[in-house]
C-alpha positions in Angstrom: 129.9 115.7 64.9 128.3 114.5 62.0 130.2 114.5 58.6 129.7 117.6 56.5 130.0 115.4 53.5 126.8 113.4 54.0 123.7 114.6 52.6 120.7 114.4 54.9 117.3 113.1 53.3 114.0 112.5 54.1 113.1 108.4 53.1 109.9 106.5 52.9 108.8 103.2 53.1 107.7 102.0 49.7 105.7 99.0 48.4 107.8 97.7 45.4 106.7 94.8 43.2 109.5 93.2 41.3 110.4 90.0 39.8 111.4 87.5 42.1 114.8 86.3 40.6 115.9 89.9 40.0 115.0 90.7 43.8 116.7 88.1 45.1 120.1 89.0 43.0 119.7 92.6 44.1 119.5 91.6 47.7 122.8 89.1 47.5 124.5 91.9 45.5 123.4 94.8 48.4 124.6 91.6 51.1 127.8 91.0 49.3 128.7 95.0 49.4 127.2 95.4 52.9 124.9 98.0 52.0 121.0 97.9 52.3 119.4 96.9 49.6 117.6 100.5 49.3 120.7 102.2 49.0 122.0 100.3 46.1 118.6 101.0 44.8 119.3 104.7 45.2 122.9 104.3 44.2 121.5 102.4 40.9 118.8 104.7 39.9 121.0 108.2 41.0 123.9 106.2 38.6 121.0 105.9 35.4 119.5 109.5 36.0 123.1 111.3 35.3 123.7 108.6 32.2 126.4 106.5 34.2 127.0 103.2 34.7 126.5 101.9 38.2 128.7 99.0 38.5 132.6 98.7 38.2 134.0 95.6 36.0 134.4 93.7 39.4 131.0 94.3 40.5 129.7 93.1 37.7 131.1 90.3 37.3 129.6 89.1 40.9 126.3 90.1 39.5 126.9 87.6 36.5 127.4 85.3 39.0 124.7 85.7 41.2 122.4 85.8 37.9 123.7 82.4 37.2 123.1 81.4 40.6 119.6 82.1 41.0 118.6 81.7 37.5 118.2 85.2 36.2 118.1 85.1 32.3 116.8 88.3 31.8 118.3 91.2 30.4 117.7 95.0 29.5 115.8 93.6 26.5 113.0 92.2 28.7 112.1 95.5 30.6 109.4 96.6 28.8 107.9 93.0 28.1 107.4 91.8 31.3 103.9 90.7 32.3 102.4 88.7 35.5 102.2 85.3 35.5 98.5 84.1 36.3 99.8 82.6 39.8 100.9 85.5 40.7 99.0 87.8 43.7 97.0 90.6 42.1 98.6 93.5 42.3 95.6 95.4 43.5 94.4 96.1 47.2 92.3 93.5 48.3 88.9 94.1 48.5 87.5 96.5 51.2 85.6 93.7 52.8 88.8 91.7 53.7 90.1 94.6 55.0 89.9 95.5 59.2 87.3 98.2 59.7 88.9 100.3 62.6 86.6 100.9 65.0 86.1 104.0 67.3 86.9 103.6 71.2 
């Protein structure tokens, strides 16, 4: 029987560019509460929409930690400021050449 307190949802796979550091803290964090890292994405964004805070006092402070660990020295501040580095991959498709042409059987 499933439990009447579990909403049901449709989910889709999604292409996400992020920054690296910030990815890989969000990923430890989702590890360290055993939770994919698309539902603390969920949790984290359903959290901002209603104006609450995500994160309990003990949650954060493992998030300091892990942004000490893998060097993450941004902050809220930064969100709007962020551009690409020039090494980074373009964020555009690649060009339709390089892509397979499917082919009729």
């Amino acid at each position: 029987m499933e439990n009447p307190s579990k909403l049901v949802v449709e989910r889709v796979q999604t292409g996400v560019r992020m920054e690296k550091r910030l990815l890989k803290v969000l990923k430890a964090f989702a590890e360290y509460k055993d939770m994919t890292l698309g539902d603390l994405l969920e949790g984290i964004v359903l959290h901002a929409f209603d104006g609450k805070a995500p994160f309990s006092a003990d949650s954060l402070r493992r998030i300091a930690e892990l942004r000490r660990f893998y060097g993450l020295d941004l902050n809220a501040s930064a969100s709007h400021r962020l551009r690409e580095a020039a090494s980074s991959p373009s964020r555009h498709k690649p060009p339709a050449a390089n892509l397979k042409k499917r082919t009729k059987p």
